[in-house]
C-alpha positions as CSV (number, residue, x, y, z in Angstrom):
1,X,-68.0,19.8,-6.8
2,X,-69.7,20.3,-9.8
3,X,-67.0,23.4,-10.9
4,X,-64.6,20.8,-10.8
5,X,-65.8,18.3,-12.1
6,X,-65.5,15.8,-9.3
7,X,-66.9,12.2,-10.7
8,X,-66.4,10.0,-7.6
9,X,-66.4,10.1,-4.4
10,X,-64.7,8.0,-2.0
11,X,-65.6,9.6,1.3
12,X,-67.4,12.4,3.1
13,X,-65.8,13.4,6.4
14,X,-67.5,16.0,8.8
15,X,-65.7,18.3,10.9
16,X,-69.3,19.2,13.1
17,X,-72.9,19.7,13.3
18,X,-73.0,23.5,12.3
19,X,-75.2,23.7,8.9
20,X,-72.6,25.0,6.7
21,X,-70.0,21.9,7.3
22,X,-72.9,19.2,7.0
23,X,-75.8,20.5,4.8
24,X,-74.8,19.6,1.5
25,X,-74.7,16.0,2.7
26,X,-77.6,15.2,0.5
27,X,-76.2,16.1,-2.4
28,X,-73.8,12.9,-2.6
29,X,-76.9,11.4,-4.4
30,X,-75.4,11.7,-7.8
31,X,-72.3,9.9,-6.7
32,X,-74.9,6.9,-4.8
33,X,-76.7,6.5,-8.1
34,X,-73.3,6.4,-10.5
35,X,-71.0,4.7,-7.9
36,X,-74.2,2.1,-6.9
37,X,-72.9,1.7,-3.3
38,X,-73.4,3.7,0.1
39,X,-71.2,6.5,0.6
40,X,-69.0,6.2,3.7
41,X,-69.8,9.3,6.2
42,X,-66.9,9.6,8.9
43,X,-68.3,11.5,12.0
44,X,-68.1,11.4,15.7
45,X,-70.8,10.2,17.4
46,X,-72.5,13.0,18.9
47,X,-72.5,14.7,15.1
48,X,-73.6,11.5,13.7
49,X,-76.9,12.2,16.1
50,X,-77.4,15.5,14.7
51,X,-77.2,14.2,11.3
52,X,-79.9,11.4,12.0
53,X,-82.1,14.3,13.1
54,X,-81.8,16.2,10.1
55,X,-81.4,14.1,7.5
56,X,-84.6,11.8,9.0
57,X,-85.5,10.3,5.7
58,X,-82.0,9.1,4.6
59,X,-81.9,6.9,8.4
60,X,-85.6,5.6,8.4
61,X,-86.6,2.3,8.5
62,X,-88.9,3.1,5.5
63,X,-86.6,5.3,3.3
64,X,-87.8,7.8,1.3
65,X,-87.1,6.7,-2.5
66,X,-83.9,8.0,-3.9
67,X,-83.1,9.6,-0.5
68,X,-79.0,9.2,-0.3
69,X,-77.5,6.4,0.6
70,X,-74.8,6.6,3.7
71,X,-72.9,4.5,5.8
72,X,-71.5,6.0,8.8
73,X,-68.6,5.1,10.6
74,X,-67.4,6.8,13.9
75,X,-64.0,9.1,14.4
76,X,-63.1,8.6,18.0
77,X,-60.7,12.0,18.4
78,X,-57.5,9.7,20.0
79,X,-57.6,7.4,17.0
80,X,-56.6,7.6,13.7
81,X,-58.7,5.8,10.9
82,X,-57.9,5.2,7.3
83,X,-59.6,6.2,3.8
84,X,-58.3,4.4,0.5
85,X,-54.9,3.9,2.2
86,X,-54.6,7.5,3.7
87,X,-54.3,7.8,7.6
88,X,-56.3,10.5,8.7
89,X,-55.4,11.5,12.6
90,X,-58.0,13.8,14.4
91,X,-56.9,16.8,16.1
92,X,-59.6,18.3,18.3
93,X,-60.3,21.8,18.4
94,X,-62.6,24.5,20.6
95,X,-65.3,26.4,18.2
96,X,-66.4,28.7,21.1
97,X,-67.7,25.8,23.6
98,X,-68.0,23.2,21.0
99,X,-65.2,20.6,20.2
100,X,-65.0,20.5,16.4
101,X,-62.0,18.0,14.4
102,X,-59.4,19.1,12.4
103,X,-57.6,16.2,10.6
104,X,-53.7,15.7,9.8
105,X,-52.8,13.5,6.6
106,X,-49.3,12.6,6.5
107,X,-47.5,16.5,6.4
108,X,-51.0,18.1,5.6
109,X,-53.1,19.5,8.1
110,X,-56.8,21.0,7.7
111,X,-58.3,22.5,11.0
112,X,-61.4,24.8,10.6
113,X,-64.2,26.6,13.2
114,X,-61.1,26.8,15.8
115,X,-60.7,29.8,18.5
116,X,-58.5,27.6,21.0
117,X,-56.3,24.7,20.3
118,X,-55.3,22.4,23.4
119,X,-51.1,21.8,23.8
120,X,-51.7,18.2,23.3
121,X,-53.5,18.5,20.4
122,X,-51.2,21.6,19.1
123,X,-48.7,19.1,19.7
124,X,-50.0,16.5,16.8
125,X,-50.1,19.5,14.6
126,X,-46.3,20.1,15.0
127,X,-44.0,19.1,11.5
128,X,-46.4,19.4,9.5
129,X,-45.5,20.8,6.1
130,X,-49.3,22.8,4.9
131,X,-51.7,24.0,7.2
132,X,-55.2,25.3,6.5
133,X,-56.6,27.0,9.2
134,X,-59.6,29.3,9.9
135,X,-59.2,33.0,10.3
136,X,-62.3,35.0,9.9
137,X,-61.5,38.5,9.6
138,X,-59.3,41.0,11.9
139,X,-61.7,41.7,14.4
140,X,-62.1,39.9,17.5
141,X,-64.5,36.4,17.6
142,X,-65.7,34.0,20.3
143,X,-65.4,31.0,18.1
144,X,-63.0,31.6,15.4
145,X,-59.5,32.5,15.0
146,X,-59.4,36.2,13.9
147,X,-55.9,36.8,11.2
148,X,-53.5,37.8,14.1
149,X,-54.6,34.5,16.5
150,X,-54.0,32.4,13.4
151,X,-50.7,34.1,12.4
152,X,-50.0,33.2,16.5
153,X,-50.7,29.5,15.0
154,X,-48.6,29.6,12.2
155,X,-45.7,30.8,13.8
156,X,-45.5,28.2,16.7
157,X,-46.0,25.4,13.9
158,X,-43.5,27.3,11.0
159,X,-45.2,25.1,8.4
160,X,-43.8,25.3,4.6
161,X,-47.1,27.1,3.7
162,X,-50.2,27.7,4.9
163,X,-53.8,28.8,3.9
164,X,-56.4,31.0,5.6
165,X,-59.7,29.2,5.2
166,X,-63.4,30.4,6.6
167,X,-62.8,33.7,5.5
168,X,-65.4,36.3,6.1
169,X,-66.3,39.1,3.5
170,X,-65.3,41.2,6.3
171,X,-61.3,40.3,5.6
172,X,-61.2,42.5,2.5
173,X,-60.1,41.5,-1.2
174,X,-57.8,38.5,-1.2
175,X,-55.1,40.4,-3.9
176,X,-54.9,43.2,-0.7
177,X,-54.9,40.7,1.8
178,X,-52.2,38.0,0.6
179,X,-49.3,41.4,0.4
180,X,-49.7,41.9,3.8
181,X,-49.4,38.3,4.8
182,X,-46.4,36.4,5.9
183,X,-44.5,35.2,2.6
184,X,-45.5,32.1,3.4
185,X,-49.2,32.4,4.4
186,X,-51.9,33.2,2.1
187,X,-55.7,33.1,2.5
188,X,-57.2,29.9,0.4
189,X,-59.7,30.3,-2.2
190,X,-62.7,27.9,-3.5
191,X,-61.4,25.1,-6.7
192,X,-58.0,25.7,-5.4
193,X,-55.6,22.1,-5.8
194,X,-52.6,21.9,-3.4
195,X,-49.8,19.4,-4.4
196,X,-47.7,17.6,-2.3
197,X,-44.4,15.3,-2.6
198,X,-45.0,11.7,-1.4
């Protein structure tokens, strides 16, 4: 955030519990004290109870001076909510035994910690135009898509383009990886911007 110079935030969405998709949720404070209004936190309700547990002082009925400011609102996984006029429909995926959300906006899709997606939800996945999805490395995983299971992905959804996020150090140097890749697959990388047609 700060890299980029990000200045406001409208939104902070969490995909799960796991520490490195939720632990930077204190640093919103910056954007509390310029913006001067809660942040809205979308989560489903069983993250939203690990959040409360971790982040204590931000939920207590005596908060802890300048402790962020949130307010949370609840993703239900068969209904779609909306964010500054964008309609965000969840897509729920298996992270070894625990269901984590993807999201679909309009033709872009974003699913991370994912070893097995369900038909159904495959199914809400299907047209879109960019797809970011996990791949970990080449080896084999319990809870993520290794580079081969994701290519499995990619092929039965034939986006426009997609991105390999959650890569491990494991995968090897991104200018080796990307020329073995499918011409349209390539693995993403941290500041990067993505445009899209409206």
């Amino acid at each position: 955030m700060l890299r980029t110079g990000v200045s406001h935030l409208d939104a902070v969405i969490l995909t799960h519990e796991h520490n490195d998709h939720m632990i930077g949720v204190d640093d919103v404070r910056p954007f509390n004290f310029r913006q001067k209004e809660d942040i809205p936190v979308y989560a489903a309700e069983r993250v939203q109870k690990d959040l409360k547990l971790r982040f204590e002082y931000v939920f207590s009925a005596n908060k802890y001076p300048g402790a962020p400011s949130l307010a949370l609102r609840t993703i239900s996984k068969n209904e779609s909510f909306e964010i500054k006029g964008l309609e965000f429909q969840p897509i729920e995926v298996i992270h070894g035994k625990l269901p984590v959300l993807g999201f679909r906006i309009g033709d872009f899709t974003y699913i991370t910690d994912a070893r097995t997606i369900a038909p159904e939800e495959m199914a809400k996945i299907e047209g879109t135009k960019i797809l970011i999805l996990n791949a970990l490395h080449y080896y084999d995983h319990y809870s993520h898509f290794n580079v081969p299971q994701a290519l499995e992905v990619i092929e039965k959804i034939k986006p426009e383009q997609a991105f390999l996020t959650h890569v491990s150090h494991h995968m090897g140097l991104s200018s080796e990886i990307n020329k073995i890749l499918p011409d349209n697959v390539k693995l993403a990388y941290d500041q990067q911007v993505i445009e899209m047609e409206e």
